[in-house]
N, C-alpha and C positions, 0 to 999 in steps of 0.2 A: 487693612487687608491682613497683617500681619493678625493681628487678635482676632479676626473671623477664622482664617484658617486655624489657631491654635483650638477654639470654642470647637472646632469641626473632628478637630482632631480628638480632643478630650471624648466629643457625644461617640464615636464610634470605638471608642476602648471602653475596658470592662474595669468599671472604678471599683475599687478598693476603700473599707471603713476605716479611717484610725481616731481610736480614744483613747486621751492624754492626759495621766494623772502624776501629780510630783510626790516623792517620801523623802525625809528628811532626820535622819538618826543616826547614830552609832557612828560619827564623822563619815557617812556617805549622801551623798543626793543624787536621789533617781528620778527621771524623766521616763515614763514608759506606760504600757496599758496595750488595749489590744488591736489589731489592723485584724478584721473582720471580711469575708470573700459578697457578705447579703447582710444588709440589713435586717430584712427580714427572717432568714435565719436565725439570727441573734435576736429579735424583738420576741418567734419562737422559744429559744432555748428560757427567755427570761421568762413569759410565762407558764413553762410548762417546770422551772424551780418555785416559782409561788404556788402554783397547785400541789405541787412534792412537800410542802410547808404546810400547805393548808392542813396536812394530815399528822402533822407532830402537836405533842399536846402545847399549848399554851393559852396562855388567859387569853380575850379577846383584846385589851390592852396591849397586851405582850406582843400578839400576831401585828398588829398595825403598826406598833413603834419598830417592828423589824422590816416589815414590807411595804411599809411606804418608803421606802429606802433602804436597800443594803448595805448598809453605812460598815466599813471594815472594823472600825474601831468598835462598836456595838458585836459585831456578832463574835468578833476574836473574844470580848473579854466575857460574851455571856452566852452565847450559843455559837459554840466551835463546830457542832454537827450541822448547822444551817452552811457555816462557811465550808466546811469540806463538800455538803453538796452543790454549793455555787462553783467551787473549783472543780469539778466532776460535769458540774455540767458545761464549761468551758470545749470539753473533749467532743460534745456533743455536735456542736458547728464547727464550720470549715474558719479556723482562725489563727493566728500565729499571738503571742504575746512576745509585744519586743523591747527594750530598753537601751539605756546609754547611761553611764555613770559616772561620775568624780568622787574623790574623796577628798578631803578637809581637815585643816587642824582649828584650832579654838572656835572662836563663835564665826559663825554667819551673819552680815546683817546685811538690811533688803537689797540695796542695790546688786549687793555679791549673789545674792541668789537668785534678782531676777537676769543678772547676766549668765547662769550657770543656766538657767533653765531654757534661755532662749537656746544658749550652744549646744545643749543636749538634746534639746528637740530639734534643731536645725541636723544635727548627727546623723538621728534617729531617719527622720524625713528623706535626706540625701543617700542614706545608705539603702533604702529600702529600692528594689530592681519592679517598683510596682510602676507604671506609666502615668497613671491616674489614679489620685487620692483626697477624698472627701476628709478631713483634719476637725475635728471637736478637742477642743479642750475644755479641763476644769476650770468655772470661772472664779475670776483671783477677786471681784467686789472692787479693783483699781484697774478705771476705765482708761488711764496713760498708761501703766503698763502691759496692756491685753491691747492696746492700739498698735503699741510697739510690737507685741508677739504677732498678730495681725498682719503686720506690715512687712516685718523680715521674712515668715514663713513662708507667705504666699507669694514671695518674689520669683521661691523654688520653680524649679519647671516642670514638677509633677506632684504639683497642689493644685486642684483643680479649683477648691474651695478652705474655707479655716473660718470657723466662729467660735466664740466662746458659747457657751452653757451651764448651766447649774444640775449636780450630778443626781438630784432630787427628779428632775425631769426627762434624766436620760439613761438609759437603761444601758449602751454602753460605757458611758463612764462611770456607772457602779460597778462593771466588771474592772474596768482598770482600778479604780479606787481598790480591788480587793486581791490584785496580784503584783501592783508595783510595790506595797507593803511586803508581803512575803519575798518577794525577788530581793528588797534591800535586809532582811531579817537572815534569809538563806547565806550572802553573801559577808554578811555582820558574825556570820556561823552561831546564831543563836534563833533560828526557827527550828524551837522547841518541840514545835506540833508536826513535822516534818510535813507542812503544806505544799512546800515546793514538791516533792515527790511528785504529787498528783498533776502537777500541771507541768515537769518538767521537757516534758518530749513535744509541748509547744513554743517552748520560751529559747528565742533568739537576740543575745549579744550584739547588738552594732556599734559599729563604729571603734 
């Protein structure tokens, strides 16, 4: 009874997207990416930046190795006009980009960061006033530890849903993939390109 009523409860509120990407520099780790009002909004905004592309010069090579993915790391280091218009077009749907962070001294190694990751997106999760949210994360290729993030996250009482994904395939977590980088850059005070600007009067702190 208990789980029919919560199912009952979830269908008749109005779910919320979150997509979860991690950065890792400058002794910070960020958990963040963006909590989205539609889908389909957002599946919009994404094709309506690949047609805004379609129109800049590049080889036909060049165009596919960028638009089969907007991979952060590719366009920051070779087409920074592609990444200001993907953060531009963020403005474009109803979206919040949100984050949670730690800072660090010497190295990281894996355990330490897959327990840093689970408690910033647990943060992240719990502080948000959404009732109902649909949770995608980047997948980590380690099936125990994406079991574990699975397990803890959706225990929350306003996860409706949590899978992993590959950000090849999903159009919101190439948007995270390309604003939890600048959030940790901005915060490292070394975003050069001052990308945060453009997406600043979306991006909210939790936790």
């Amino acid at each position: 009874m208990c789980r029919l009523m919560r199912a009952l409860t979830f269908f008749f509120r109005i779910m919320k997207y979150l997509y979860i990407d991690e950065s890792i520099g400058e002794q910070l780790f960020i958990v963040g990416g963006i909590l989205a009002d539609s889908e389909r909004d957002l599946l919009l905004a994404y094709r309506q930046l690949k047609k805004q592309i379609s129109n800049i010069p590049m080889t036909r090579k060049q165009k596919e190795a960028v638009t089969n993915e907007f991979k952060s790391t590719i366009l920051e280091r070779a087409y920074p006009q592609i990444k200001r218009k993907l953060l531009y077009k963020l403005n474009s749907f109803q979206c919040a980009v949100v984050y949670a962070y730690d800072r660090f001294e010497g190295v990281l190694y894996q355990d330490e960061k897959e327990k840093r990751y689970i408690t910033l997106l647990k943060l992240i999760v719990s502080s948000l006033n959404e009732p109902v949210i649909v949770v995608t994360f980047d997948a980590f290729g380690n099936a125990v530890f994406e079991t574990r993030i699975i397990s803890e996250v959706s225990c929350l009482p306003n996860v409706m849903s949590i899978r992993q994904d590959f950000s090849y395939n999903n159009k919101g977590l190439q948007f995270a993939d390309n604003v939890v980088g600048v959030i940790r850059k901005h915060l490292a005070g070394s975003d050069d390109d001052n990308y945060f600007e453009i997406i600043k009067t979306k991006v909210q702190q939790l936790g």
